[in-house]
C-alpha positions in Angstrom: 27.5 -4.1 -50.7 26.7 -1.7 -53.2 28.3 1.4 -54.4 27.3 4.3 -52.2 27.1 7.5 -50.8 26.5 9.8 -47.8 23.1 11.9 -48.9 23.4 15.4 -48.8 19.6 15.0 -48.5 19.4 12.5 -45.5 18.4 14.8 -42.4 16.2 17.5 -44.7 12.3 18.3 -43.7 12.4 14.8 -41.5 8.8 15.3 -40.4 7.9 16.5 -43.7 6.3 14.5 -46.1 9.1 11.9 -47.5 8.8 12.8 -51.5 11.8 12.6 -53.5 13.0 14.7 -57.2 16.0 15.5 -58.9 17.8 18.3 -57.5 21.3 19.3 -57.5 23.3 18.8 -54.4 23.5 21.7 -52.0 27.4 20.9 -51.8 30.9 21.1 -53.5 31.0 19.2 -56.4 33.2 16.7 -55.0 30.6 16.0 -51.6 29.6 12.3 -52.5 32.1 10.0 -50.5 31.9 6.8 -52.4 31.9 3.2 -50.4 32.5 0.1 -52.4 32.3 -3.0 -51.1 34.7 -2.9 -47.9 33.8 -3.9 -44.2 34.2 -1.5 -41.0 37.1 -3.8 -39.9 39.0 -3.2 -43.1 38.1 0.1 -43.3 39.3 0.8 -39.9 42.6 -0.7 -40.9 42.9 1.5 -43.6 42.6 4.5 -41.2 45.4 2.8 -38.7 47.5 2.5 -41.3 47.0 5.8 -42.7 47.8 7.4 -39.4 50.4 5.7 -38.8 51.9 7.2 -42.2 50.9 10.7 -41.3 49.1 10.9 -44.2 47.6 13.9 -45.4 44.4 15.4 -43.7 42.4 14.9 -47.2 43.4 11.3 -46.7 42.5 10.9 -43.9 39.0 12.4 -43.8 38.2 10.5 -46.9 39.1 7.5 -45.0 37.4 8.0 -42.2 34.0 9.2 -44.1 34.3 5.6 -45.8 34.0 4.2 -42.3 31.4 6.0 -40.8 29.6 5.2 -44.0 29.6 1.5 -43.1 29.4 1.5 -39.5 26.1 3.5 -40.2 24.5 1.0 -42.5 25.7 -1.6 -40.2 23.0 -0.1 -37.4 26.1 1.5 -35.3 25.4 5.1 -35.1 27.1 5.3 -32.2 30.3 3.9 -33.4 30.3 6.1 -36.9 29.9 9.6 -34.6 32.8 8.6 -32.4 35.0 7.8 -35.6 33.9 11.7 -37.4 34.8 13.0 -34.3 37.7 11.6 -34.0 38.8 12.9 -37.3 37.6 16.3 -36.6 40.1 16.8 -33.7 42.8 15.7 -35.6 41.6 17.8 -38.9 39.3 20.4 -38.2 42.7 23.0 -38.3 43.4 22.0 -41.5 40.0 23.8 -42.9 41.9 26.6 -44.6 43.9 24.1 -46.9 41.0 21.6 -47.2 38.0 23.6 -47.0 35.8 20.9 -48.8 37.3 17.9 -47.5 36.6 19.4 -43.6 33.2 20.7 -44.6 32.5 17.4 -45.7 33.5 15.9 -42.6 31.1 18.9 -41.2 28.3 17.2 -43.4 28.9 13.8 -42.2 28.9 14.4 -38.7 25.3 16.5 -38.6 23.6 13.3 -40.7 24.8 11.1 -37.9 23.9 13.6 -35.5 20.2 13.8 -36.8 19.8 9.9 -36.7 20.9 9.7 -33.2 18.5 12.8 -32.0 21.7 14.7 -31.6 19.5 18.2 -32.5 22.5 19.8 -31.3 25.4 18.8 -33.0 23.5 18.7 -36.4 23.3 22.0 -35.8 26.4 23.1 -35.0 27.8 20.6 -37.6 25.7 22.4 -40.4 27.2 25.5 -38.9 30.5 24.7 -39.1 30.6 23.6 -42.4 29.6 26.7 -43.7 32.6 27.9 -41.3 34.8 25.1 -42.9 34.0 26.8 -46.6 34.5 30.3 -45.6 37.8 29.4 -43.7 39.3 28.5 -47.3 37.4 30.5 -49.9 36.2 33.7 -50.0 32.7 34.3 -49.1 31.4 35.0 -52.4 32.7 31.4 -53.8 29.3 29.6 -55.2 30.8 26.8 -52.6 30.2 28.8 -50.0 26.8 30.1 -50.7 26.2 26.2 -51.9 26.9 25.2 -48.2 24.4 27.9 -46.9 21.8 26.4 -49.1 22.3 23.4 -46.3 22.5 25.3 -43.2 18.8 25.6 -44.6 18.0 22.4 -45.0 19.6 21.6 -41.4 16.8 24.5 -40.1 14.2 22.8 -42.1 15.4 19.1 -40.8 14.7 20.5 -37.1 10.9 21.9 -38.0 12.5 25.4 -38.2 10.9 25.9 -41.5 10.8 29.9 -41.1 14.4 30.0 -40.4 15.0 27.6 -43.3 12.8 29.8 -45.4 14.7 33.3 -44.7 18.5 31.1 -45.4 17.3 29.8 -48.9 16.3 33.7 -49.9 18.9 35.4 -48.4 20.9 32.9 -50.5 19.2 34.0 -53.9 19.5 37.4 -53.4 23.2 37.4 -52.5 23.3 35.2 -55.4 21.9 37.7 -57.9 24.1 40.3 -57.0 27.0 38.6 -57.7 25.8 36.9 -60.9 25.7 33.4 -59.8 22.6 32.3 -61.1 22.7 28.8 -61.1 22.9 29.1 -57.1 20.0 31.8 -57.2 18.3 29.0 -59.2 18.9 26.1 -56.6 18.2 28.2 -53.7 14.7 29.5 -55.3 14.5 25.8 -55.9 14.9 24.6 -52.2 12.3 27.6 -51.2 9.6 25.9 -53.9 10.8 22.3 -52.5 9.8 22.8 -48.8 6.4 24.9 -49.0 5.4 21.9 -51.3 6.4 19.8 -48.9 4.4 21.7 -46.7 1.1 22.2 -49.1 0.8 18.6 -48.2 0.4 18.9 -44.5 -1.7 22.4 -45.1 -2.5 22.6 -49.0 -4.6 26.2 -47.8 -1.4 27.6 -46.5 1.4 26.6 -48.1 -0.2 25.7 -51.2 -0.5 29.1 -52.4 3.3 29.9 -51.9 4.4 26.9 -53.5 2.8 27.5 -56.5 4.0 31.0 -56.5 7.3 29.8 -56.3 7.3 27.2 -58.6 5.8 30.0 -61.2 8.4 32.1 -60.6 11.1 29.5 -61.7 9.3 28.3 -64.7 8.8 31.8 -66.3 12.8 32.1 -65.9 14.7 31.3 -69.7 18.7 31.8 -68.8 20.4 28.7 -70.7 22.4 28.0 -67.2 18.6 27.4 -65.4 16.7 25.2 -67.4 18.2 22.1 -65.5 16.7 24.1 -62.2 13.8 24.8 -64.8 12.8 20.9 -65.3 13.3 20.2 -61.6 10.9 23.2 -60.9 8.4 21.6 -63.5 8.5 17.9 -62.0 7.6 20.1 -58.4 5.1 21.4 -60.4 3.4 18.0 -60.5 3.9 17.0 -57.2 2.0 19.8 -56.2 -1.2 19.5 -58.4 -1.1 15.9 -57.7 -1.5 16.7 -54.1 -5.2 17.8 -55.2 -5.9 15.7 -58.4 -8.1 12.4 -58.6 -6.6 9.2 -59.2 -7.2 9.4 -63.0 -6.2 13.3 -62.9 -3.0 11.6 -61.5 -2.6 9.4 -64.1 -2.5 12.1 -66.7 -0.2 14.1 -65.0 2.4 11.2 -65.0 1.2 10.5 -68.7 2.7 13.8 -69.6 6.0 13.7 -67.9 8.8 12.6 -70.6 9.5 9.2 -70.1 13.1 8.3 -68.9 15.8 6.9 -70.9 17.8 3.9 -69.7 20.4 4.6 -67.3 19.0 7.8 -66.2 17.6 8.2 -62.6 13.9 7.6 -61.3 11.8 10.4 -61.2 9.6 10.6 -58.8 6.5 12.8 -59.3 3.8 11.4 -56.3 4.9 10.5 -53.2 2.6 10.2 -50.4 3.7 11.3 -46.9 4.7 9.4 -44.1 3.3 11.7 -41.0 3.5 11.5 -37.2 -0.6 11.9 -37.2 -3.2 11.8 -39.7 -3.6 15.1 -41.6 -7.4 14.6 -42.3 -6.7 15.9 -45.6 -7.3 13.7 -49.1 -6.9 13.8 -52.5 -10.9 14.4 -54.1 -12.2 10.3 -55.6 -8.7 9.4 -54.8 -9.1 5.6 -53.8 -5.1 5.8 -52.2 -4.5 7.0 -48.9 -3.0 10.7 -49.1 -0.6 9.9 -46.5 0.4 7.5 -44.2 0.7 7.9 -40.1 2.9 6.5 -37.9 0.2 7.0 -35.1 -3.5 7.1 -35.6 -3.8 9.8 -33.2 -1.6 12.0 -30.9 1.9 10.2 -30.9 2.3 8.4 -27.6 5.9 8.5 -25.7 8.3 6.3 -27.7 10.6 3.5 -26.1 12.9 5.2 -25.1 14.8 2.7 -24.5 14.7 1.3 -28.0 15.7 4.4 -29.8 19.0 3.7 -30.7 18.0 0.6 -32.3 14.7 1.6 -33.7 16.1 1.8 -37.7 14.9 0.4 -41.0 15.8 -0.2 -44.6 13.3 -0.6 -47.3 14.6 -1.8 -50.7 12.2 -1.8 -53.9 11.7 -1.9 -57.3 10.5 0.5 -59.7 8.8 -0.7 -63.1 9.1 0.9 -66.3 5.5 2.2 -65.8 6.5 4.2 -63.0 5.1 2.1 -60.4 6.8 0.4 -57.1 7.0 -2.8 -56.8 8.6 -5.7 -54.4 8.8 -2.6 -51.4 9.8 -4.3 -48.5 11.9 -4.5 -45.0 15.4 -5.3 -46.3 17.3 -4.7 -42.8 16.2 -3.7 -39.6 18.0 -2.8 -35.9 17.6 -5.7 -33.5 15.3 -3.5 -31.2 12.4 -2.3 -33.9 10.4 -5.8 -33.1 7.4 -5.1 -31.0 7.2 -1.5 -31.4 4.0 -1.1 -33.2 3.6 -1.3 -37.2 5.3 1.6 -38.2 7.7 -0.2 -40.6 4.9 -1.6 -43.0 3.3 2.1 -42.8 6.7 3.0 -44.4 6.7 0.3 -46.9 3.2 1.2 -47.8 4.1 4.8 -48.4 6.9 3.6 -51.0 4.8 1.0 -52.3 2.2 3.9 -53.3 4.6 5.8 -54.9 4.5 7.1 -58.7 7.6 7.7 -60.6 7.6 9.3 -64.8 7.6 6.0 -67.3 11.3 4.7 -67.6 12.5 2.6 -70.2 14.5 0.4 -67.7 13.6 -0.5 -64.5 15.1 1.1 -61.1 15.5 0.2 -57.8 16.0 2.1 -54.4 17.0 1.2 -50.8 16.7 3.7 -48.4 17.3 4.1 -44.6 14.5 5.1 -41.7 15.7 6.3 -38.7 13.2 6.4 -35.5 14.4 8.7 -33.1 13.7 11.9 -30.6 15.7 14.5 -29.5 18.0 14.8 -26.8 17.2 16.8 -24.3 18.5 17.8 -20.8 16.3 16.3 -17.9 15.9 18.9 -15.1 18.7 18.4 -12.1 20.7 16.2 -14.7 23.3 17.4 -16.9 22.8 13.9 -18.7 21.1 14.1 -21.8 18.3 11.6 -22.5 15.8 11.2 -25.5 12.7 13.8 -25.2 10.6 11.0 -26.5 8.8 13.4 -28.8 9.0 11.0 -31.9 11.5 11.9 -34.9 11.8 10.2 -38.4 14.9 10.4 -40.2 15.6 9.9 -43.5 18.8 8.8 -45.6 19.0 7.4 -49.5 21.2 4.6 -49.2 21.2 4.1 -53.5 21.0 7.5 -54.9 22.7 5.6 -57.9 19.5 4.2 -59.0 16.8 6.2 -57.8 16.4 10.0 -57.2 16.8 10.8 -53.4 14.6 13.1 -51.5 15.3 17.0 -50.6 13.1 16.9 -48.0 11.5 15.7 -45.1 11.0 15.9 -41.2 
C-alpha cells in the first residue's frame, strides 16, 4: 500500500462540486499521519503492545490514527470509529500536554464520522478540536485560529455554507489584528474556495462573490502571501473556466506555468459531480458541465446498503494536463446494483484538466455514499435519513493535489 495520509480536506463542501487546488492545510503543521505499508492486524498489534507499555498518549494516538487509516481504506468505517474512540477516552485528558496530537485525533474521528452519515459527531469532533488547541495554546496561537479555519470547513461539509462563511471571516479579521497574515491569507482563501465552489451550482449568485474575493487576494503584495497569492490565481481559473468555451478553456490552461517534475498536479477544471442536474453549461462547450448522480429528484437510497456503498477511483494524469486510465480501483461489496453512479464519478475525473507537468501524476481517491443519521419518531435508534450524501477523501495527496471542497 502506498504511503498515505488522513486528508484534512476529506469531509469539505461534500455536495459541492468535487474540484481540487493547492492549498495549505487548515491544521498544525504536524496534521498528516503517515501509513506505510502495514495491515490493520499488525497495526492493532502495535497498539496492544503499546498499551501494554503505558506508553505515552502521543504514542498512542499516532498509533491508533495509523489504524483507523487502514481499517478505513479496507471498507470498515465502522471498525476505524470504534478504534478513534477508543483512543479518545483514554487521551482526550491529555489535550493540555498534547494539544495537536488530541486535536488530530479530533480531526480523524469527524472524517470518519462524515463517511458514516454521523452529521453529529463530525460536528462535535470539529468542535472539539478547536477545544483540543485552545486547551494547550493560547487562543491567539496561529494553530488555533488554523483549527477554526476547519470548524469551517466542517459547517461547509454539512451544507451550512453561511455558517462556514461567517467562521472563515471572523478568522481573517482576528487574524489581522494580531498580525498573522498568512492565516488572514488562508482564511480569505477558504472564503474565495467555497463561493467558487458555489458559482458552479449558481454562477448568478455566487459568481459575483467569488470573483470579488479572488480580486481581493490577488491585489494583496506581502512576501509571506504570494504562496496564498498563486493558489488565489489558479482559483481564478477555475472560476472563468466555469463560463469559457472549450477552446477559451484551452487557453486558460495554456497560460498556467507548467509544473516541474516532482511537484504536485494542479488542477485548474474540474467538473462537478451533483446530486441533480444543474441545467447550467459552459457556452459551445462540447463536455458536460457537471455530472449527476440522479437525473432528476434523488430517489430514497438503499438504506440498507449505505455502509457499504464506497468507491475508489485511481487515475493517471499526462504531462498535458489531461486524465487518463480513470477507473474503479476498489469498491465495498454492496455498491453492485445500485444504479451507475460510480462511472458518473469516473467520468467526472476522466474530464478533468490539470496545468502542463513535465512528469506525469497519478491520483486515487475515495467516494463515500452515504445519508445522515437521523432519529426516527418513537425511536431513540438512529437510522439513515436516506437523503443521499457524497463524501469525499484523497487517498494519494502525495501525487496529486487534493480538493478543499465539496458536499
Amino acid at each position: 500500500m502506498a504511503a498515505t495520509w488522513w486528508s484534512v480536506f476529506s469531509a469539505l463542501l461534500v455536495s459541492a462540486p468535487l474540484a481540487a487546488q493547492t492549498l495549505p492545510p487548515p491544521a498544525a503543521a504536524d496534521r498528516d499521519i503517515v501509513v506505510v505499508g502495514s495491515r490493520a492486524p499488525d497495526l492493532r498489534k502495535r497498539l496492544d503492545d503499546c498499551l501494554a507499555a503505558s506508553c505515552k498518549p502521543d504514542r498512542d494516538i499516532a498509533i491508533t490514527l495509523d489504524l483507523a487509516q487502514a481499517q478505513f481504506e479496507a471498507g470498515h468505517y465502522e471498525e476505524a470509529q470504534a478504534a478513534l474512540l477508543a483512543a479518545r477516552h483514554r487521551t482526550a485528558r491529555f489535550a493540555r500536554e498534547y494539544p495537536v496530537a488530541v486535536a488530530n485525533l479530533f480531526h480523524a474521528s469527524s472524517v470518519i464520522a462524515a463517511h458514516l452519515g454521523d452529521q453529529g459527531r463530525e460536528w462535535s469532533n470539529a468542535l472539539d478540536t478547536v477545544s483540543a488547541m485552545k486547551a494547550g495554546m493560547p487562543e491567539t496561537d496561529p494553530r488555533v485560529l488554523m483549527e477554526r479555519i476547519g470548524l469551517g470547513d466542517a459547517y461547509a461539509s454539512a451544507g451550512l455554507f453561511s455558517e462556514a462563511e461567517v467562521q472563515y471571516r471572523a478568522v481573517a479579521g482576528r487574524a489581522r489584528k494580531l498580525g498573522l497574515v498568512e492565516t488572514e491569507g488562508l482564511a480569505l482563501l477558504r472564503y474565495a474556495t467555497l463561493n467558487t465552489r458555489l458559482a458552479a451550482q449558481v454562477y448568478a449568485f455566487y459568481g459575483p462573490i467569488a470573483r470579488r474575493a479572488i480580486g481581493a487576494l490577488l491585489e494583496r503584495r506581502e512576501p509571506a502571501l504570494q504562496p496564498i497569492v498563486a493558489c488565489a490565481d489558479q482559483l481564478n481559473i477555475q472560476l472563468a473556466a466555469l463560463t469559457a468555451s472549450d477552446a477559451e478553456l484551452d487557453r486558460l490552461i495554456a497560460r498556467y506555468p507548467r509544473q516541474p517534475a516532482g511537484a504536485p498536479s494542479v488542477l485548474l477544471h474540474a467538473p462537478p459531480v451533483l446530486m441533480t442536474a444543474t441545467g447550467q453549461r459552459r457556452p459551445n462547450g462540447t463536455a458536460a458541465d457537471s455530472y449527476a448522480l440522479f437525473k432528476e429528484i434523488p430517489p430514497p437510497v438503499f438504506s440498507a446498503n449505505l455502509d457499504y456503498m464506497w468507491i475508489d477511483v485511481a487515475y493517471t494524469i499526462g504531462t498535458d494536463g489531461r486524465v487518463h486510465d480513470a477507473h474503479v480501483a476498489a469498491r465495498g461489496n454492496r455498491v453492485s446494483g445500485t444504479g451507475d453512479w460510480p462511472e458518473q464519478i469516473v467520468q467526472a475525473i476522466a474530464a478533468r484538466r490539470y496545468a502542463t507537468q513535465t512528469t506525469p501524476g497519478r491520483g486515487r481517491e475515495r467516494f463515500t455514499f452515504t445519508s445522515n443519521m437521523t432519529i426516527k419518531t418513537g425511536s431513540r435508534i438512529p437510522i439513515h435519513s436516506g437523503i443521499p450524501r457524497l463524501v469525499h477523501a484523497d487517498l494519494d495527496p502525495d501525487a496529486v493535489t487534493p480538493p478543499p471542497a465539496s458536499s
